[in-house]
N, C-alpha and C positions, 0 to 999 in steps of 0.2 A: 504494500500500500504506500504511495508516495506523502512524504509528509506536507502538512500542511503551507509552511513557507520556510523559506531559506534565504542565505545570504551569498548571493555570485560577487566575490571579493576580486576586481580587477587588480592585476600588479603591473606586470611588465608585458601583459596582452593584451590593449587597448583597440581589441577589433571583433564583429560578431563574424567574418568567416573564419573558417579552420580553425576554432576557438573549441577546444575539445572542453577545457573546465564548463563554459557555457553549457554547450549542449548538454553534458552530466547533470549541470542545476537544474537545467528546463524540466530534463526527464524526471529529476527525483523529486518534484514537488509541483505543490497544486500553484504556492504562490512564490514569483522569487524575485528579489530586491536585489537591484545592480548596485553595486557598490566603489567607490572610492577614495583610500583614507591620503588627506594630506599630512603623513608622520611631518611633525615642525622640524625632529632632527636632521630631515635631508636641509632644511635651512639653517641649520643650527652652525658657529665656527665651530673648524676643526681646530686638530696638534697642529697645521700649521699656520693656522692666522686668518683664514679666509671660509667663506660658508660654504657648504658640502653643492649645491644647486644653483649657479650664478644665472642671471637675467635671459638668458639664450635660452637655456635650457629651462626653466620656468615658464617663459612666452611658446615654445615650441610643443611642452605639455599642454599649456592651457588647451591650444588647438587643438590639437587632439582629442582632449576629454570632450571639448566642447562640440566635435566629431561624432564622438561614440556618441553622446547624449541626443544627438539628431538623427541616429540611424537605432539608438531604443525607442526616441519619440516614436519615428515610424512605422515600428512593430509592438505598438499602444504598450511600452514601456517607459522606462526614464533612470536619469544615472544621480543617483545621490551622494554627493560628496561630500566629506565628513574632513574637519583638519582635527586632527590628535592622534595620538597613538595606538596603532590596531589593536593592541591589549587593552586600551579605556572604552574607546569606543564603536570597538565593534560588539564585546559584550553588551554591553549599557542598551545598543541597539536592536539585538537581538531578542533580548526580554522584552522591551516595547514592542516588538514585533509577533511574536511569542514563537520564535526558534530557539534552535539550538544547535545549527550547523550552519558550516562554512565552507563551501565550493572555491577554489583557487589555486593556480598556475604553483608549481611546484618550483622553487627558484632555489640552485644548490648551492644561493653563498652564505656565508656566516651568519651576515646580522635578516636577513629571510630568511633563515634557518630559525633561528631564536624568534623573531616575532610571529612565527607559526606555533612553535612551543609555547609562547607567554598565552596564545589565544587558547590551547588543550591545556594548559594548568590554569586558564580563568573559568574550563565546565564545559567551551565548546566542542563541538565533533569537528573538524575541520579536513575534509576531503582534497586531500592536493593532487593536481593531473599534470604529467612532465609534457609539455608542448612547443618548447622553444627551440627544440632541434630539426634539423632537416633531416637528418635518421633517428631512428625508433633506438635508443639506446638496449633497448632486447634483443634485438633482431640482428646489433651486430658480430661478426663472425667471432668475435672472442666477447668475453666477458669484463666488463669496466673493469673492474678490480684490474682486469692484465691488460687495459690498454697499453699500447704501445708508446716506449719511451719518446718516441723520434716521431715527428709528425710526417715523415714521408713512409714511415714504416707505418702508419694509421690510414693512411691514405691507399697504400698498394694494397694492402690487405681487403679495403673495404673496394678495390675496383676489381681485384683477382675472385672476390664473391658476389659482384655480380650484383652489389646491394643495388636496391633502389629506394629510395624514401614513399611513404605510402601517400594516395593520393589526397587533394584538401579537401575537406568536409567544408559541403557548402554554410552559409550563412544561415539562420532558421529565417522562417519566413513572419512569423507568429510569435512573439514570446507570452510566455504565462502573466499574469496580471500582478501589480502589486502588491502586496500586502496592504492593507486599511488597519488605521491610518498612519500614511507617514507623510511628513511634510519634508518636501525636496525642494533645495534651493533653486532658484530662475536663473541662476548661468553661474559661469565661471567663480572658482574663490580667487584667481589671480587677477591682478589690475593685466591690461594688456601693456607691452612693450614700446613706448613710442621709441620707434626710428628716425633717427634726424641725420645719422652720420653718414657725410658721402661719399665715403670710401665703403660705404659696404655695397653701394651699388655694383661692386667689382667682386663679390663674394662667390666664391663660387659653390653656395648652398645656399640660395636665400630666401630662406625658411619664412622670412615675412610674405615673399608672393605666394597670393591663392593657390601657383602651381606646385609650391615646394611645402605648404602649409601640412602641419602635424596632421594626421587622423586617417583613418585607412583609407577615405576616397579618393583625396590627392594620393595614398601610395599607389593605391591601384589604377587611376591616370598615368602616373609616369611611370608606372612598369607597363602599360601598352603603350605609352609615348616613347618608350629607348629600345623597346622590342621591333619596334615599327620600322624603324629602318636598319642603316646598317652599322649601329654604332657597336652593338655588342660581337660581330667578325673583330672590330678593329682595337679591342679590350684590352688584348695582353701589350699589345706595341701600345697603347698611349694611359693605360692605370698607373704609370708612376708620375705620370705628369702632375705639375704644382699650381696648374690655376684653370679654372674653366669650369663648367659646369658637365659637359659633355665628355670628361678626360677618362671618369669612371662612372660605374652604373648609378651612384650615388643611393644606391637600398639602403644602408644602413641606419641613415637615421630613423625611417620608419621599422627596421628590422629590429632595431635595440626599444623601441618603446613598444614593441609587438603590433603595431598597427598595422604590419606587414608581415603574415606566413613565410618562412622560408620555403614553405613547400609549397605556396602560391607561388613564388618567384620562381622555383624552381619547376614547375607546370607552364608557365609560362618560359623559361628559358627551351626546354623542350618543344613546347610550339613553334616557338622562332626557328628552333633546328628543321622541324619536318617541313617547315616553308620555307628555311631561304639556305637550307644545309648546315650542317656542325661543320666547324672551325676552331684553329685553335683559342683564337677569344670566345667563343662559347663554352667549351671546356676549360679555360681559366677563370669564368665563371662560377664553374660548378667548384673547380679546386677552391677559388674562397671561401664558399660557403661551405667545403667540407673544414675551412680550417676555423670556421666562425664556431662548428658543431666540436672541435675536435677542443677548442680549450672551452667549450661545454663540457664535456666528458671531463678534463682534467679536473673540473670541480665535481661531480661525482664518485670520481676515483680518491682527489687528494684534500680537497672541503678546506679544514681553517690550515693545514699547512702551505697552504697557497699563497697565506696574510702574512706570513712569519717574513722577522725582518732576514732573515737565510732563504728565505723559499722553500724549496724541494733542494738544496744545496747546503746539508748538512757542514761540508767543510767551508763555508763560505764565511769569510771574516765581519762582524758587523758592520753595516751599510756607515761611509762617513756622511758628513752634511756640514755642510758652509749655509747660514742664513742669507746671508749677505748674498753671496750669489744664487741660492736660490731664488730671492726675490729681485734681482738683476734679468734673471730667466725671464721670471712670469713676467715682469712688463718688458721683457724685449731691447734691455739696457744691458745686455752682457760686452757689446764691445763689436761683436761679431755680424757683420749686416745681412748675412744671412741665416743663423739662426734669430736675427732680432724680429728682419722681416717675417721670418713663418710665426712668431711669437707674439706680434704683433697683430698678425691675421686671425689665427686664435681667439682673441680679447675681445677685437672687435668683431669679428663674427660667428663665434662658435663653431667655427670649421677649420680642418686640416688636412690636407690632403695626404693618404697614406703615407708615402716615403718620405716626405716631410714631418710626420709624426715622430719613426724610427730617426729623422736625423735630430733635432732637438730634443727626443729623449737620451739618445746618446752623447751630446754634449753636454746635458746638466749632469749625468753619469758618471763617466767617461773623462773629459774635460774639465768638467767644474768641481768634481768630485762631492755630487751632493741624492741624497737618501732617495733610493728611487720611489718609496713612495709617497713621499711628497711629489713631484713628479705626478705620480698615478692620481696622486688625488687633484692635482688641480687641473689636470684633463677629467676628473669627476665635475668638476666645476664648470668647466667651460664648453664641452664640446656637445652640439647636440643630438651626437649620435652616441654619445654614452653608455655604455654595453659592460656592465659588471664583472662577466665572463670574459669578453674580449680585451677590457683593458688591462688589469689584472696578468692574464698570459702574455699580451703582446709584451707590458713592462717586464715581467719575470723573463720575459725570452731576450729582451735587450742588455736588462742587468746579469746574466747568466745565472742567473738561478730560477730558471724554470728547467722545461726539458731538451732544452738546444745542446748539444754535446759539442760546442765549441764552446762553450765557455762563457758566454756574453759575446755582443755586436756592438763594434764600434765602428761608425760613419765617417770618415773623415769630411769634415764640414766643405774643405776649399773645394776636393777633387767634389763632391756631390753641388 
């Protein structure tokens, strides 16, 4: 018998297609309440000086949510946002509602970890469903636990099996009703972002136009607007490039807030192939999103050793740190006029271009000899493609202590 109502606690899925937690709510109750908490502590200062969620990425949420809540209007739903701590007020809410479970995206990093916990030792049931990957972490040909140290040995393995990721489950057509009563706020809890600055007209993600705007419909616009023609052939010769809009596929902002399936992308990058043939950019495609999936797993496999200031590099001497140039970095004052320019570009718009990432995290590293993740946290800060999992390994793989078996990556700034 399905219970009476429930809570679909949105996290880092902010879409109703291929949204498997969804569909699980719908089924297992008569009434179910969309939900979204603003924890204060993604706004709260960190250890290093600066708040966990800077303005970019704030403005580029809102959309989003303000997204979702126009596509549950339309299926006689609605999205309720809540700012406080999912352990205060998602209990507090659910009494008012009279549940006692909680539907939600299964997320394998530490502090998701624990605010799942704090919600089972507040009395709730809480149902988590793992959806952010483009493979079924069951399905692959060895077992987390033995994933493979070397992410080209993850990668042969899962192309020598033949994996395929399973197809997207459509969007529901219908959602179940509210619960009565609940009073849902009329829009946004974020002020919006005015833009004024004219260099960001040169940004190349600019997440303020309609076309580039948070929430699944713009993603799913410009994954048939970059499929359309013939930019994804020409992906692997031009994704290192440092400025344009068109240089890489640009998924990831919407892939890191989940407004975007990677197995909608990848449905769609398939399409492209049967109509205009596979290529090597089309298959460098797929290679990134197996490596977007592959430091997914590594958080399944290695959880809070991942956070340690050694990593997964037990012999690794403790991280140093210089303040002074650290915060030289973050505003782009180091000296250097090309690490200052991509550092620069950053601040002001929330975007980075891949090889440009790996090179100014290698000089505050490397160079400056400062704590990588200070570093990691203030690309938490700034970038609006922000991905818990990817940032996290991409740092560990630069400072060498993740799973790169050379040791760490250094850039050299002049020859890049």
């Amino acid at each position: 018998m399905p219970l009476r109502a429930l809570i679909c606690w949105f996290r880092n899925d902010l879409r109703l297609g291929d949204n498997l937690a969804l569909i699980e709510a719908c089924g297992a109750a008569a009434c179910v309440l969309p939900v979204y908490c603003h924890d204060p502590a993604a706004d709260a200062p960190t250890r290093w000086g600066f708040v966990r969620r800077g303005p970019h990425r704030r403005a580029f949420l809102a959309a989003a949510l303000d997204d979702l809540d126009a596509q549950l209007r339309a299926r006689g739903s609605r999205l309720l946002q809540l700012r406080g701590e999912p352990a205060e007020v998602l209990p507090a809410l659910a009494r008012a509602i009279g549940a006692d479970t909680v539907v939600c995206e299964e997320i394998a990093a530490p502090e998701e970890q624990d605010a799942v916990a704090a919600l089972r030792a507040a009395g709730l049931t809480v149902r988590t469903v793992w959806q952010s990957s483009l493979l079924d972490p069951a399905a692959l040909p060895f077992a987390v636990a033995r994933l493979p140290k070397v992410f080209t040995d993850f990668r042969r393995a899962v192309e020598a099996a033949g994996q395929q990721p399973p197809a997207p489950l459509a969007a529901p057509a219908v959602l179940p009703p509210l619960p009565a009563p609940v009073v849902l706020p009329p829009h946004s809890l974020f002020e919006p972002l005015r833009m004024g600055d004219r260099a960001l007209a040169r940004a190349s993600f600019p997440w303020w136009q309609p076309a580039f705007a948070g929430g699944e419909r713009a993603a799913l616009a410009h994954l048939a607007r970059y499929f359309a023609g013939d930019l994804a052939k020409h992906y692997k010769a031009t994704r290192n490039g440092l400025s344009g809009v068109d240089f890489s596929s640009k998924f990831s902002p919407w892939l890191a807030q989940g407004a975007l399936s990677p197995r909608v992308a990848f449905a769609a990058l398939r399409r492209h192939e049967a109509e205009q043939g596979a290529s090597e950019g089309s298959y460098w495609l797929w290679f990134e999103l197996l490596w977007r999936d592959y430091f997914r797993f590594l958080h399944l496999q290695h959880g809070r050793r991942l956070y340690r200031a050694r990593g997964l590099n037990a012999a690794a001497p403790p991280p140093p740190h210089d303040p002074a140039a650290f915060a030289a970095w973050c505003a782009g004052r180091t000296g250097h006029a090309f690490i200052d320019a991509g550092m620069r570009e950053l601040a002001a718009t929330g975007w980075l271009s891949n090889r440009m990432r790996q090179v100014v995290a290698s000089y505050l590293i490397h160079d400056l000899g400062c704590d990588w993740r200070a570093g990691a946290a203030w690309f938490e800060a700034q970038l609006v493609d922000y991905d818990v999992y990817s940032n996290q390994g991409n740092w560990l793989y630069i400072a060498g202590r993740g799973t790169d078996p050379r040791g760490g990556r250094r850039f050299d700034p002049d020859r890049q």
